[in-house]
Biopython code that builds the backbone (N, CA, C, O; Angstrom):
import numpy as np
from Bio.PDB.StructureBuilder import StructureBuilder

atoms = [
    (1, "UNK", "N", (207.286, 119.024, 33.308)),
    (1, "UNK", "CA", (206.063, 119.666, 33.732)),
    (1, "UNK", "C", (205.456, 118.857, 34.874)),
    (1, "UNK", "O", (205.466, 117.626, 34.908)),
    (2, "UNK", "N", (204.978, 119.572, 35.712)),
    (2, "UNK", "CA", (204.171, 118.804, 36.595)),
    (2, "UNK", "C", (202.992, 118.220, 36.380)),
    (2, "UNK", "O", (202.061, 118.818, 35.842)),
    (3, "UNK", "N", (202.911, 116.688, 36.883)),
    (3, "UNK", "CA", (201.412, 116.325, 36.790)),
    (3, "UNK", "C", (200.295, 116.113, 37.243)),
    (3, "UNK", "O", (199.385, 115.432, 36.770)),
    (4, "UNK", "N", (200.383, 117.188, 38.960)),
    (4, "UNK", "CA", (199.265, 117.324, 39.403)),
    (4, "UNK", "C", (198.788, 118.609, 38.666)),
    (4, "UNK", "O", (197.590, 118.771, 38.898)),
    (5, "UNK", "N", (199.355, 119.690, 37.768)),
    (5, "UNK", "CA", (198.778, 121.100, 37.027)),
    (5, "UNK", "C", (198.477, 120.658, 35.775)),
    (5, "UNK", "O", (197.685, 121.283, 35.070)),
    (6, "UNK", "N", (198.917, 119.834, 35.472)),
    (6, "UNK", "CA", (198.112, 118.815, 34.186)),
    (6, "UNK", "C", (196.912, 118.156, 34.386)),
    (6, "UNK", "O", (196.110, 117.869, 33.498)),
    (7, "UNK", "N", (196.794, 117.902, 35.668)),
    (7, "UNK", "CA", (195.520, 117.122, 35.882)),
    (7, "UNK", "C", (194.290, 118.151, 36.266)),
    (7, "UNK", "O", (193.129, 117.870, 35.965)),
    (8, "UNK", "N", (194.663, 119.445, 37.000)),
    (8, "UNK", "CA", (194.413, 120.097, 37.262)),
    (8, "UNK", "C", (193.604, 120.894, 36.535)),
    (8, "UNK", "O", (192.431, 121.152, 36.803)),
    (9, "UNK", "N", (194.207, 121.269, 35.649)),
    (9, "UNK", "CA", (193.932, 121.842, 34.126)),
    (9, "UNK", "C", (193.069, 121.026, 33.525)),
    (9, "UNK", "O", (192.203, 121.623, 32.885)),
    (10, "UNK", "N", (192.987, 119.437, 33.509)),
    (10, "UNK", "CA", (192.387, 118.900, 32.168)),
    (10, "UNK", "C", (190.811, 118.462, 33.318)),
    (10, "UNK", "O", (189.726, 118.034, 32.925)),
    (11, "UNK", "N", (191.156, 118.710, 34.484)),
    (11, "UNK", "CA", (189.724, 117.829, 35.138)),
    (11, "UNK", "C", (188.927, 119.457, 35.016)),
    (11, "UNK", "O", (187.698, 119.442, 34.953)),
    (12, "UNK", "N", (189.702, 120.927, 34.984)),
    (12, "UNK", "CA", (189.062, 122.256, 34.961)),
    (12, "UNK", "C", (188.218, 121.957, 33.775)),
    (12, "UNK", "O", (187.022, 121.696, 33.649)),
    (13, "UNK", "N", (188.901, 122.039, 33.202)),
    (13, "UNK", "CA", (188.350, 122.060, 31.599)),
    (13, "UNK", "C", (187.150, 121.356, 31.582)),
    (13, "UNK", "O", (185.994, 121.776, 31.529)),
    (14, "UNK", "N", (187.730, 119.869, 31.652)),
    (14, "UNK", "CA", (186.402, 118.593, 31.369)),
    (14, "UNK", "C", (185.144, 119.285, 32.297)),
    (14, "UNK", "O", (184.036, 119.164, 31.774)),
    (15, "UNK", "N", (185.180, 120.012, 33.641)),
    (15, "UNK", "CA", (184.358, 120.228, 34.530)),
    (15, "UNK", "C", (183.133, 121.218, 33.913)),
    (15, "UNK", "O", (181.914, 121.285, 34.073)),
    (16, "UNK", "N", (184.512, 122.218, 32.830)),
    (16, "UNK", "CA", (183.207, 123.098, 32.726)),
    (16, "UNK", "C", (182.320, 122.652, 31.372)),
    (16, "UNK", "O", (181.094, 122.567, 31.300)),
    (17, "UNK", "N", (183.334, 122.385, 30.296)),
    (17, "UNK", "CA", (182.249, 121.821, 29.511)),
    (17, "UNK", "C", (181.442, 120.945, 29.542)),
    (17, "UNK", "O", (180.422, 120.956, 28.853)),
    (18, "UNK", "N", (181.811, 119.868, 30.490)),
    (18, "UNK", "CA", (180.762, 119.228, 30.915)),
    (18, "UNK", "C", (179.001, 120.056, 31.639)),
    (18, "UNK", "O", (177.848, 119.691, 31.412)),
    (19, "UNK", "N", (179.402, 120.981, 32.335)),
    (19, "UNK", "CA", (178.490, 121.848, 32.424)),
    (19, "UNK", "C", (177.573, 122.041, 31.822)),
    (19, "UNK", "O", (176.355, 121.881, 31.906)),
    (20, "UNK", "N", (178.534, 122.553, 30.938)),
    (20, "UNK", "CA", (177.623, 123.510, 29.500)),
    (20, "UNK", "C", (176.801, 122.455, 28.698)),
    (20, "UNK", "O", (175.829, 122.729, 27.994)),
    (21, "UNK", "N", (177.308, 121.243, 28.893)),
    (21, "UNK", "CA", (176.791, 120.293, 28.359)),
    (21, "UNK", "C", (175.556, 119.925, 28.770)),
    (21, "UNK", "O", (174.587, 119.721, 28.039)),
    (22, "UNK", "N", (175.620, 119.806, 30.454)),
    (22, "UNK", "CA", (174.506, 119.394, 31.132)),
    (22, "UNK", "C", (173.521, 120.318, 30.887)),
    (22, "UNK", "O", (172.407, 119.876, 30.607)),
    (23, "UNK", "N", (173.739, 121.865, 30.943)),
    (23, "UNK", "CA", (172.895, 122.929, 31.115)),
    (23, "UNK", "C", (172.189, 123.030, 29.373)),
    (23, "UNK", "O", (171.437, 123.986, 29.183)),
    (24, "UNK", "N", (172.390, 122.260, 28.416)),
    (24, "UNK", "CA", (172.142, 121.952, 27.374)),
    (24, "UNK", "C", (171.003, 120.953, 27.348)),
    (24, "UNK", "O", (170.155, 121.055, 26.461)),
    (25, "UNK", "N", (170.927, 120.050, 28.205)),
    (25, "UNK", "CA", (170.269, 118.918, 28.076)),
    (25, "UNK", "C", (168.691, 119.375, 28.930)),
    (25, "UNK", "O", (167.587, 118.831, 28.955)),
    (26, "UNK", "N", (169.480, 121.164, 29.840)),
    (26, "UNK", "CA", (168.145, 120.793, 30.414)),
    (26, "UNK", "C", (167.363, 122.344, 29.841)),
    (26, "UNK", "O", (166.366, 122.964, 30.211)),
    (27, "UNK", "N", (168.260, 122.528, 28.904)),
    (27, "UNK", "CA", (167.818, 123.782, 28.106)),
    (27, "UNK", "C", (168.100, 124.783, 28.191)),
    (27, "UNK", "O", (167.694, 125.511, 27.286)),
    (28, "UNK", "N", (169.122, 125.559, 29.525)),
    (28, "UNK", "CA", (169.134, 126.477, 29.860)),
    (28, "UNK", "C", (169.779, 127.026, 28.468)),
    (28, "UNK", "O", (169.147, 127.826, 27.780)),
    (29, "UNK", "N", (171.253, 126.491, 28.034)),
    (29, "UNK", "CA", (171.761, 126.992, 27.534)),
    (29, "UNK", "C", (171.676, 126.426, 25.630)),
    (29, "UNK", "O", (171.488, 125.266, 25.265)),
    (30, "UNK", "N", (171.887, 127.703, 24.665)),
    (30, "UNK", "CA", (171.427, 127.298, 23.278)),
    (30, "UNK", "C", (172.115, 126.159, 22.849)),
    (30, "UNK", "O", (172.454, 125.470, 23.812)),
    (31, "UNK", "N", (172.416, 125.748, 21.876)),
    (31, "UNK", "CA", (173.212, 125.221, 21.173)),
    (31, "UNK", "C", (172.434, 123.827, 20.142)),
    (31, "UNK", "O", (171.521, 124.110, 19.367)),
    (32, "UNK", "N", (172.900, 122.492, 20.267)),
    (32, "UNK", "CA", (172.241, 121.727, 19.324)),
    (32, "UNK", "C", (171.162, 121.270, 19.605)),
    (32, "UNK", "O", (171.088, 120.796, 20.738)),
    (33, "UNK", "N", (169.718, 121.205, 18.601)),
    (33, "UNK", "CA", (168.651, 120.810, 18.586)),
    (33, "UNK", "C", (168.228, 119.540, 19.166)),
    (33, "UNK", "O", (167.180, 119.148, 19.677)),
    (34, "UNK", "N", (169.390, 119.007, 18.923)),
    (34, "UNK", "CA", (168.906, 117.408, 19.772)),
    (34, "UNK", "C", (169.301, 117.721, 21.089)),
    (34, "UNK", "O", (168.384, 117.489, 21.877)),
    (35, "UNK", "N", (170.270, 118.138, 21.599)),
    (35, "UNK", "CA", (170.165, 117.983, 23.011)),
    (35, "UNK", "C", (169.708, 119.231, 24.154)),
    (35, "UNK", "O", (170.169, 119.422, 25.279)),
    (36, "UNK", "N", (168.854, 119.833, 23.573)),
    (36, "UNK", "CA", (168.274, 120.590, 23.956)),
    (36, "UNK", "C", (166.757, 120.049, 24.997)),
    (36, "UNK", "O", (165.739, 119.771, 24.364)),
    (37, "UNK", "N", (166.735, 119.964, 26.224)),
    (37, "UNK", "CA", (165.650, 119.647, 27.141)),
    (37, "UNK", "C", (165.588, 118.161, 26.727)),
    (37, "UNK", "O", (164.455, 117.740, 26.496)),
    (38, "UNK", "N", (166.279, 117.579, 26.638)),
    (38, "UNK", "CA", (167.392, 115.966, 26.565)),
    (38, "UNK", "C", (167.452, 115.610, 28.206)),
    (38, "UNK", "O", (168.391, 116.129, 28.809)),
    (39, "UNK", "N", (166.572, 114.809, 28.941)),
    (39, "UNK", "CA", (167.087, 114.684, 30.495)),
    (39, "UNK", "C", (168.412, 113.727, 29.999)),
    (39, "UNK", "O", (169.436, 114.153, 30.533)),
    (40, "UNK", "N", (168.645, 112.641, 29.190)),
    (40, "UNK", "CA", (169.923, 111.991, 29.039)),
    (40, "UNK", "C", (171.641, 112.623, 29.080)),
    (40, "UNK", "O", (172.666, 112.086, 29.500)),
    (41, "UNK", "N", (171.372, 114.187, 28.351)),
    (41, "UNK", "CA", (172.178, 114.909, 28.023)),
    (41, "UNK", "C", (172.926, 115.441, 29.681)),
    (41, "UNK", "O", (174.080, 115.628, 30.067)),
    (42, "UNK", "N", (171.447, 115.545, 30.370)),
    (42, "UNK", "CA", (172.053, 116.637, 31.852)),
    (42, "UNK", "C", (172.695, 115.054, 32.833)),
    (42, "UNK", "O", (173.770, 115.236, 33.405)),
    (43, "UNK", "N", (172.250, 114.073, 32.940)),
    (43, "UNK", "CA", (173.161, 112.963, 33.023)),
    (43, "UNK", "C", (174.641, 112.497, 33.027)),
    (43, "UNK", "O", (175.560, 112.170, 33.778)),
    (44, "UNK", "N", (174.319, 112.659, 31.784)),
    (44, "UNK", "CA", (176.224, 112.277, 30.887)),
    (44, "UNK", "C", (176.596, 113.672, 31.567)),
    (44, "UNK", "O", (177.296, 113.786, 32.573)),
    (45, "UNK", "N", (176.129, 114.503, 30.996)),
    (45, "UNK", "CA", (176.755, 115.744, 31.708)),
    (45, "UNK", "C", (177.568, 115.915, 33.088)),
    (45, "UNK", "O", (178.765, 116.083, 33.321)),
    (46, "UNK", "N", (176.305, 115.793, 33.996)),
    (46, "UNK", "CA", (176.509, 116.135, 35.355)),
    (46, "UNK", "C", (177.936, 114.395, 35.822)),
    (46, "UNK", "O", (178.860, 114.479, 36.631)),
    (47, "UNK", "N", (177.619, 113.270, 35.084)),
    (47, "UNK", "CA", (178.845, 112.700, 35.373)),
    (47, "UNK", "C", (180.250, 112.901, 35.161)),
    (47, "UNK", "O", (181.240, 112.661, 35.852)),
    (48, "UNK", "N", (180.031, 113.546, 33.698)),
    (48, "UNK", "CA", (181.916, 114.244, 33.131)),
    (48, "UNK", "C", (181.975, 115.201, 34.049)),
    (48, "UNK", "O", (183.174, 115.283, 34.317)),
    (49, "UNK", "N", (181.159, 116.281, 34.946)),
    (49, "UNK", "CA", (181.411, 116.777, 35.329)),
    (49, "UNK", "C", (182.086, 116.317, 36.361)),
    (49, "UNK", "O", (183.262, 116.653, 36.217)),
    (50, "UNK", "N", (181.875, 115.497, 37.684)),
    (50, "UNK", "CA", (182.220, 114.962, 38.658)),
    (50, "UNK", "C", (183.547, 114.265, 38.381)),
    (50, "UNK", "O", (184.472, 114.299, 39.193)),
    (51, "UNK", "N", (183.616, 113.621, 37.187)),
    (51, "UNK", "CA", (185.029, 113.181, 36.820)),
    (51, "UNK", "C", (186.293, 114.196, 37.117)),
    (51, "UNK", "O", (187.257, 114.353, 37.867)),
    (52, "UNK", "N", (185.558, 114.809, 35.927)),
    (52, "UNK", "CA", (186.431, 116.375, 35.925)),
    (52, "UNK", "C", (187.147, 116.813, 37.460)),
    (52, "UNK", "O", (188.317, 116.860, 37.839)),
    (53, "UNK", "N", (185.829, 117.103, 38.125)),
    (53, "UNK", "CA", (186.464, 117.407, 39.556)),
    (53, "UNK", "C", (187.223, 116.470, 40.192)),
    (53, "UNK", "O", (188.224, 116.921, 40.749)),
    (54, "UNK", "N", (187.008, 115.116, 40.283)),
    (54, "UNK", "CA", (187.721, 114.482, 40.863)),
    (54, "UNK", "C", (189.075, 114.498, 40.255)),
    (54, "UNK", "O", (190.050, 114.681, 40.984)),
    (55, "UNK", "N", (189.226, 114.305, 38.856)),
    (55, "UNK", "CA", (190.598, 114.581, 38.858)),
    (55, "UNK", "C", (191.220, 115.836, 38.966)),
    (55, "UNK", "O", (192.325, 115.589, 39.449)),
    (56, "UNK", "N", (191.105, 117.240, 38.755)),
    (56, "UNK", "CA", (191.205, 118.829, 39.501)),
    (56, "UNK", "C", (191.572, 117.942, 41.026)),
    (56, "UNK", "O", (192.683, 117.432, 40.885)),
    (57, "UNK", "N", (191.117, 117.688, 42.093)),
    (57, "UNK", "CA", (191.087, 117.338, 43.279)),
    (57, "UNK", "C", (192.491, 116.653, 43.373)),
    (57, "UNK", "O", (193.474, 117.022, 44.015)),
    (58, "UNK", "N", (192.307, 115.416, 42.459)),
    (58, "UNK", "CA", (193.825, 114.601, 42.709)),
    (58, "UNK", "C", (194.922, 115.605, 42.045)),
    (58, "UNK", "O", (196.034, 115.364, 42.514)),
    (59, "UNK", "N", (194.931, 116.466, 41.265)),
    (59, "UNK", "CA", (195.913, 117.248, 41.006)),
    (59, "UNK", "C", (196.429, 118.129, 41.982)),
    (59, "UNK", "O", (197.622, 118.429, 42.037)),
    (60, "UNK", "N", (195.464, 118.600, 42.842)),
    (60, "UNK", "CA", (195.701, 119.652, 44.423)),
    (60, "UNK", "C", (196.379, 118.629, 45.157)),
    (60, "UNK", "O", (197.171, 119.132, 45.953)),
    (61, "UNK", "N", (196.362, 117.426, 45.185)),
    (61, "UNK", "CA", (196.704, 116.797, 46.561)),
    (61, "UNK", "C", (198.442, 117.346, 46.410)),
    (61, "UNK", "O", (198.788, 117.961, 45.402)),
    (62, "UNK", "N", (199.325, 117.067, 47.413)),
    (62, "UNK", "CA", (200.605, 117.695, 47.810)),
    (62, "UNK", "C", (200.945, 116.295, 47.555)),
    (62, "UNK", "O", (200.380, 115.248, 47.874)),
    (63, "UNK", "N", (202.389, 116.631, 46.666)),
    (63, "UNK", "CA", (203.181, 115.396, 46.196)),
    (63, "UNK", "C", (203.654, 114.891, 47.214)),
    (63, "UNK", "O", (203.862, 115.708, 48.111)),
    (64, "UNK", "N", (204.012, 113.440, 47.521)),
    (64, "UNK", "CA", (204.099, 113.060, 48.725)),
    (64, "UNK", "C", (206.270, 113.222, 48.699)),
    (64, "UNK", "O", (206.979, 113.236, 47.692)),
    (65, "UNK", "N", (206.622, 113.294, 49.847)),
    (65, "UNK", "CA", (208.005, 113.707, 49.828)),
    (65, "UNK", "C", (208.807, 112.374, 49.524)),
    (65, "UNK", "O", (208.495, 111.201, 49.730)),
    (66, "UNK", "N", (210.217, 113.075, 48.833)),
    (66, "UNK", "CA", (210.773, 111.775, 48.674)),
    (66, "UNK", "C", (211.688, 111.106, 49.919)),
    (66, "UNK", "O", (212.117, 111.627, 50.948)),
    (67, "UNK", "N", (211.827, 109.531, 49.323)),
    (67, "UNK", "CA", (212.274, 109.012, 50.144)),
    (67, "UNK", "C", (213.651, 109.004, 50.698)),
    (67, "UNK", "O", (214.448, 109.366, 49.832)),
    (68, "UNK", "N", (214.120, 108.769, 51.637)),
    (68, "UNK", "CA", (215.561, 109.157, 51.703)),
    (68, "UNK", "C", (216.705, 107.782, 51.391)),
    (68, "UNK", "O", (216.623, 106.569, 51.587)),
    (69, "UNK", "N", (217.793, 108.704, 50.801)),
    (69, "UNK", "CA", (218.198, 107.180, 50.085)),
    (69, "UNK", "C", (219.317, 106.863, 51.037)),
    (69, "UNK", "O", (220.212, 107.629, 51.395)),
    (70, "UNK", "N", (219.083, 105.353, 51.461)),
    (70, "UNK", "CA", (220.220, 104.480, 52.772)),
    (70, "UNK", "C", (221.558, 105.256, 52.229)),
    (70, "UNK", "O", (222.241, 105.796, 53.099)),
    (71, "UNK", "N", (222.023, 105.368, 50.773)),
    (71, "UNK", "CA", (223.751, 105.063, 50.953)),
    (71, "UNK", "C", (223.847, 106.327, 50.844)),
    (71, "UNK", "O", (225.009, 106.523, 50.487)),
    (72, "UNK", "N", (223.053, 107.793, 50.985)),
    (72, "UNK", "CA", (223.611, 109.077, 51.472)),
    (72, "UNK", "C", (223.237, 109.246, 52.855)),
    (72, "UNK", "O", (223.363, 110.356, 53.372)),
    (73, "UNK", "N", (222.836, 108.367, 53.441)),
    (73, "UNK", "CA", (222.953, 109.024, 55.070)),
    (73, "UNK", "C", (224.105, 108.952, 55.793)),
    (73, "UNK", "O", (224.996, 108.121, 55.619)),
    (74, "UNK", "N", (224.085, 109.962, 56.735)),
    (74, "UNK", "CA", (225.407, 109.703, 57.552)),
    (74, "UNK", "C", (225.566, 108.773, 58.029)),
    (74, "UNK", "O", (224.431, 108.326, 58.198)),
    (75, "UNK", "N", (226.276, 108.073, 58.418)),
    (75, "UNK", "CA", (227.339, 107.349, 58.894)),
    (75, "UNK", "C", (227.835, 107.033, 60.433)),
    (75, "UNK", "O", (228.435, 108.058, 60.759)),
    (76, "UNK", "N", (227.860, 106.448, 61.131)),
    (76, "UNK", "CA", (228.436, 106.944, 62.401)),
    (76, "UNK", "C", (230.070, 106.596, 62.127)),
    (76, "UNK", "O", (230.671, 105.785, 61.423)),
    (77, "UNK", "N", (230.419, 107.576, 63.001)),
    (77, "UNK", "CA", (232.204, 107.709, 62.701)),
    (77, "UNK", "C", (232.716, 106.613, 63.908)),
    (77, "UNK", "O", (232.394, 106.858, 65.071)),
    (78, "UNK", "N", (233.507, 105.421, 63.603)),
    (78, "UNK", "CA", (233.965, 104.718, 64.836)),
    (78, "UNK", "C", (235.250, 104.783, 64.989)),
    (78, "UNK", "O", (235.784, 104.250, 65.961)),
]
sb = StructureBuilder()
sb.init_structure("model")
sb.init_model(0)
sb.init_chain("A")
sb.init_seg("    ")
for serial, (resi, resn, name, xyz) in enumerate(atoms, 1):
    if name == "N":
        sb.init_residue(resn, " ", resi, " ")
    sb.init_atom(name, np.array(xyz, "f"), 0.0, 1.0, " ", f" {name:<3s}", serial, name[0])
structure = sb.get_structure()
């Protein structure tokens, strides 16, 4: 499997629940009583989020090409 669509996938993921997380802390969205209008919550949040993306980001980058190996190159014929 590839592991820039692994990274890709897991920084998507982390990005959005991190979200939901943040949008928790600042109330928009329902969920647990404690972190509800929590400024700490939209914090932690908004940082997993940025993680998230950064790794999504390093998963897009283009694998760099491989190197070419000395003992299959040609040869000069003498």
């Amino acid at each position: 499997m590839d592991f820039g669509k692994i990274l890709m996938g897991v920084g998507g993921v982390l990005a959005v629940l991190a979200t939901i997380f943040a949008l928790q802390g600042v109330g928009l969205v329902g969920g647990s009583s404690l972190m509800d209008g929590n400024s700490m919550f939209i914090y932690i949040g908004t940082l997993i989020a940025v993680v998230g993306l950064v790794l999504a980001a390093f998963g897009m980058r283009p694998a760099s090409p491989p190197k070419p190996d000395p003992s299959k190159q040609d040869l000069p014929v003498v």
